[in-house]
C-alpha positions in Angstrom: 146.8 118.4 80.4 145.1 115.1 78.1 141.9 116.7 76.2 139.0 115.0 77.8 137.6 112.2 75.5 134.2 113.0 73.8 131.0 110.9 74.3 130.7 107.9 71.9 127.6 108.4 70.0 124.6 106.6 69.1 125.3 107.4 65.6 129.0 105.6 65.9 127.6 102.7 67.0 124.7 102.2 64.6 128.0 102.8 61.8 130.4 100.8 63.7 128.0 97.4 64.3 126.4 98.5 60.2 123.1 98.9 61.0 120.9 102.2 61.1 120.8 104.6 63.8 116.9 104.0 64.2 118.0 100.2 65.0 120.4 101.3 67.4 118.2 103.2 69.1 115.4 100.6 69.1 118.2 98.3 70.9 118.9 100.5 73.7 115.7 100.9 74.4 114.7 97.3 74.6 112.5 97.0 71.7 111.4 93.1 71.6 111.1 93.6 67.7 115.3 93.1 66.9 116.5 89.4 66.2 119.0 88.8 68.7 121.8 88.3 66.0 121.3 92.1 65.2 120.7 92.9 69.1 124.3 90.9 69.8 126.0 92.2 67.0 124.9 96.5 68.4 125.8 95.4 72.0 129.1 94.6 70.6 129.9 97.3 69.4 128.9 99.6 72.3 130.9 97.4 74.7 133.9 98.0 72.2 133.3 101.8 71.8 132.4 102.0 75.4 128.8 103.5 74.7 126.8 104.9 77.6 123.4 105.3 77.2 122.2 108.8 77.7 118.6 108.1 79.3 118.3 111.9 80.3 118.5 113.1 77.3 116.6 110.4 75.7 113.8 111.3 78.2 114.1 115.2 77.6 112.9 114.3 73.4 110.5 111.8 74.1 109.1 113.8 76.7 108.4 110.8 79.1 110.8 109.2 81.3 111.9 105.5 82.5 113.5 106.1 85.1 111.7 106.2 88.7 112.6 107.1 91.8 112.1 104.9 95.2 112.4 106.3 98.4 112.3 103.9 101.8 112.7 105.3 105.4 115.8 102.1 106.3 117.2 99.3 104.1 118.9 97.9 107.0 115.5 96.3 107.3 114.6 93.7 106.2 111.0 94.8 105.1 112.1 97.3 103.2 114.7 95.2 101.2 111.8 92.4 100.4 109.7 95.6 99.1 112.5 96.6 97.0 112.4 93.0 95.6 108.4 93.5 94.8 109.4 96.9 93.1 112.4 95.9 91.5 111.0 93.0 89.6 108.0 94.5 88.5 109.2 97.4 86.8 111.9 96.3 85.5 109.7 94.1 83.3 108.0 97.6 82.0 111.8 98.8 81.0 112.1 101.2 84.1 115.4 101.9 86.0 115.2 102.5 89.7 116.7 105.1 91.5 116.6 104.1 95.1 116.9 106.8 98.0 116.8 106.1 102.1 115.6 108.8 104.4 116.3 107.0 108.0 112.8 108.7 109.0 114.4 112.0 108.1 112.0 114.9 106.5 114.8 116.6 105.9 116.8 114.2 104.1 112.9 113.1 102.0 113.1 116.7 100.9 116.6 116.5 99.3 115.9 113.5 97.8 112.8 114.5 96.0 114.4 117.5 94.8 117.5 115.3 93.8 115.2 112.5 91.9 113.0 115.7 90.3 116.4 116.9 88.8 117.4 114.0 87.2 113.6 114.0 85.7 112.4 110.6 87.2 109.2 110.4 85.2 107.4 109.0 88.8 108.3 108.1 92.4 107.1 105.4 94.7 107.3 106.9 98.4 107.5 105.3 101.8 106.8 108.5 103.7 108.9 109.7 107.1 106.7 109.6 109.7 106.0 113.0 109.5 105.5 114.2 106.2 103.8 117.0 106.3 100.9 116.9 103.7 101.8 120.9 102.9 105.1 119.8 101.9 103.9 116.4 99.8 101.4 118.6 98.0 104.2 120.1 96.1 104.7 117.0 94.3 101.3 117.3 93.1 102.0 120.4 91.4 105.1 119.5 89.9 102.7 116.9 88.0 104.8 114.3 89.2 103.6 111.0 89.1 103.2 109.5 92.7 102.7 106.5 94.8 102.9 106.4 98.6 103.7 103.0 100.2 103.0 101.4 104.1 102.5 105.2 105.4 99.7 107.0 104.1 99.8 110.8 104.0 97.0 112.3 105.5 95.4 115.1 103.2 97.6 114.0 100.0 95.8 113.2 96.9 97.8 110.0 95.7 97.7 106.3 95.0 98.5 104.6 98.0 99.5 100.7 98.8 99.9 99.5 102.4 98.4 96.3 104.7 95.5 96.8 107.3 97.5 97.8 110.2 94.3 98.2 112.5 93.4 94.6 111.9 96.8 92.9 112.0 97.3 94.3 115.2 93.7 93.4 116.4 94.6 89.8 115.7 97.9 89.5 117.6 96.0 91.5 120.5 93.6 88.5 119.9 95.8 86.1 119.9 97.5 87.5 123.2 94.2 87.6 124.9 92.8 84.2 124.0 96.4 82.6 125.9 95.3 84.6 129.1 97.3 87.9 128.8 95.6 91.1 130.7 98.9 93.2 130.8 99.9 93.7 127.5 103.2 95.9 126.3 102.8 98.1 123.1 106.5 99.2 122.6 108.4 100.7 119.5 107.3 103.1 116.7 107.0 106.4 116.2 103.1 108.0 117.3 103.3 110.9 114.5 102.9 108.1 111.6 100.0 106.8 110.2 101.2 102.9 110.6 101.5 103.2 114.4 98.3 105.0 114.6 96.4 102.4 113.2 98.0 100.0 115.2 97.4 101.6 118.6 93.5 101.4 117.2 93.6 97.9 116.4 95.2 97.4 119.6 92.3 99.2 121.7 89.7 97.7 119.7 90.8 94.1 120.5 90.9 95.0 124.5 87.5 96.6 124.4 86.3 93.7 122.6 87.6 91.6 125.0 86.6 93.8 128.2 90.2 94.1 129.1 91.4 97.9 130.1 94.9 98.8 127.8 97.5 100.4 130.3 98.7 103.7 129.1 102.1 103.2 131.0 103.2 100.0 129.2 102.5 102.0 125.3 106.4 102.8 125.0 107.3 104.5 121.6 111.0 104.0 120.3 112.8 103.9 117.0 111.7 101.1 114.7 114.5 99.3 115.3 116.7 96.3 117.0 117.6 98.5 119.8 114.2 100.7 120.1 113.0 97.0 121.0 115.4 97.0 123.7 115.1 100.3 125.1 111.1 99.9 125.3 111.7 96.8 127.2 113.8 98.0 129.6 111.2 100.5 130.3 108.4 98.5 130.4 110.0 95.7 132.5 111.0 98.3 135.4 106.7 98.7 135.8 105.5 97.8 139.1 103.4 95.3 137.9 105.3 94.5 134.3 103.5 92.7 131.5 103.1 89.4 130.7 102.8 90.4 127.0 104.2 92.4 124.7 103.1 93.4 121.2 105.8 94.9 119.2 105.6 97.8 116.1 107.4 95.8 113.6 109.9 92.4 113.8 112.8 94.3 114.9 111.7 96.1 117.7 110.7 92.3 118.7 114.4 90.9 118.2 115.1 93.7 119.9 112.5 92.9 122.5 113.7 89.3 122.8 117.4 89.9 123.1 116.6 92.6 126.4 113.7 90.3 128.0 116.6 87.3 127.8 119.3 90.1 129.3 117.2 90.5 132.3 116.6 87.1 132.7 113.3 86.0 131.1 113.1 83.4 128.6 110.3 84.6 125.7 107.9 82.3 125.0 107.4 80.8 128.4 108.3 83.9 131.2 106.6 86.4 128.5 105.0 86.4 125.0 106.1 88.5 122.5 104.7 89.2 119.0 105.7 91.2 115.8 104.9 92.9 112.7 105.9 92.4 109.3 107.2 88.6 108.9 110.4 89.3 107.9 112.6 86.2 106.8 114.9 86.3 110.1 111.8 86.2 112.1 111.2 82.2 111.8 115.1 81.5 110.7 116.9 83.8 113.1 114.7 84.6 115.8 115.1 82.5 119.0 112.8 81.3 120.2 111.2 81.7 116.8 109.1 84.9 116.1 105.0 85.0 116.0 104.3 88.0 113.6 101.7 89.3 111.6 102.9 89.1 107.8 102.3 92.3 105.8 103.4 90.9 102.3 106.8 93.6 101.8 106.9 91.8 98.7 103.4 92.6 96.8 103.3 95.9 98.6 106.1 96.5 96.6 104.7 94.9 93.2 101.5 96.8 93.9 102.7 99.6 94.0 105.4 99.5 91.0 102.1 98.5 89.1 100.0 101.6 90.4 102.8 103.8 89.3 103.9 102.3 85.9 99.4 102.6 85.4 99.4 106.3 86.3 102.6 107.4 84.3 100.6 106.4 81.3 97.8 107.4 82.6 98.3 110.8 83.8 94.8 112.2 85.6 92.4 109.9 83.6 91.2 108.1 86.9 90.8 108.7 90.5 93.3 108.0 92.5 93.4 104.3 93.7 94.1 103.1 97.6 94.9 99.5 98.2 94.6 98.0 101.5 96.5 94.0 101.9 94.9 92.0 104.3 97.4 90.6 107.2 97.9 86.8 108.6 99.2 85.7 111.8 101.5 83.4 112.0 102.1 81.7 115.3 105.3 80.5 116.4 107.2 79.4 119.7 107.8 83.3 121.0 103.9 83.0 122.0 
């Protein structure tokens, strides 16, 4: 049996590229006070050696850590990878690595992957809660002193930073704008009732028919997965009505592709038989969407960034402010589905 090969060491580098260990060290760490002939020369020598960085241990005697954990609900979609982006970009410019974990809307799984993240000592997490996190569960994290950030769902009850867009008036204006063409039987399919994002959609939703004197029909609010075939689902539903809608107001771009895909099935064409709108903006909705998609953009992209920035803030910041909640204003952006 071959004896295992021991770790290459800091120390073997630093001797091997002829430099101290202290510049070494300042090297992997990506000091910006090294001239690159000395940086070049160390990365060298730990490609040659085969040198692995050992952040956890690194993090362990500092006492800090640079390494952060991100936790999503589905990157199959496409708002999720765009917040990625945001995140990604941002702290990597502080020197963080990102340890990305999806739940698939799955309490459960958001449990396992906090503990997993906590064991590997992230030194803060960026969360993008299931829909039904349960605030007794989420205040653990609090008492861990972990650094947090929730993102797009808020968390009733937990004391955190939070990032997400005004779901209650994005949803207002595509009720608006749904109204204003004529529409008095308007669909509110996809999305899950226990989270806070559908929530404050529904309201947005009712506050733009009672504005405009127009009763909302229980019967055609159809919840579903956030997803391509919740959309088609919560169509199929709604379209076997009595008196089916003209309209139809979906939880996020998906659910709308979704939406399109089954109103075409059954022999509608959307944007003339029957309007539909979206959520979220996503890229495919004006380059892959036909006819193409009228949404209501909720900037993935600076969520993402916002948040990275509220955590990277509170890690060196531990408890010296109050926690901060930033809301994103939403645009509409009409296209030929309406």
């Amino acid at each position: 049996m071959s004896k295992k090969k021991a770790r290459v060491t800091l120390s073997q580098v630093a001797e091997h590229a002829g430099v101290s260990r202290a510049t070494a060290s300042l090297i992997v760490r990506n000091s910006p006070n090294i001239k690159d002939s000395t940086r070049d020369k160390v990365l060298a020598s730990m490609e040659e050696l085969g040198y692995v960085y050992d952040r956890v241990a690194a993090n362990l005697r500092g006492q800090s850590s640079t390494t952060v954990g991100l936790i999503i609900t589905d990157i199959a979609n496409p708002f999720f990878a765009e917040l990625l982006v945001g995140v990604h970009s941002r702290l990597e410019e502080e020197g963080y690595t990102v340890i990305l974990g999806t739940t698939f809307d799955s309490e459960d799984k958001q449990k396992k992957l906090i503990s997993t993240m906590m064991e590997h000592r992230v030194g803060g997490i960026i969360l993008c809660p299931v829909s039904d996190s349960s605030s007794i569960n989420m205040e653990k994290l609090k008492n861990w002193n972990l650094s947090i950030v929730t993102a797009v769902r808020e968390i009733e009850g937990l004391p955190c930073d939070y990032v997400g867009i005004n779901y209650l008036e994005g949803t207002k204006m595509a009720a608006r704008h749904l109204i204003d063409k004529g529409h008095k039987r308007i669909a509110f399919v996809g999305g899950n009732s226990e989270s806070s994002a559908w929530k404050n959609r529904k309201k947005g939703f009712e506050q733009a028919h009672e504005e405009a004197g127009i009763a909302v029909i229980e019967s055609l609010i159809v919840e579903s997965s956030a997803e391509r075939v919740g959309g088609v689902e919560a169509i199929e539903r709604v379209m076997a009505e009595p008196d089916p809608p003209s309209a139809v107001f979906c939880f996020n771009d998906l659910v709308a592709f979704g939406a399109i895909e089954a109103l075409r099935n059954a022999g509608y064409e959307p944007g003339k038989d029957i309007a539909v709108v979206g959520f979220d903006n996503v890229e495919a909705s004006a380059t892959l969407s036909y006819p193409p998609l009228t949404t209501i953009s909720s900037h993935a992209k600076e969520i993402g960034s916002k948040a990275a920035d509220l955590l990277h803030h509170r890690i060196q910041n531990k408890g010296e402010e109050e926690n901060q909640r930033i809301i994103l204003p939403p645009d509409i952006v009409i296209r030929a589905s309406t």
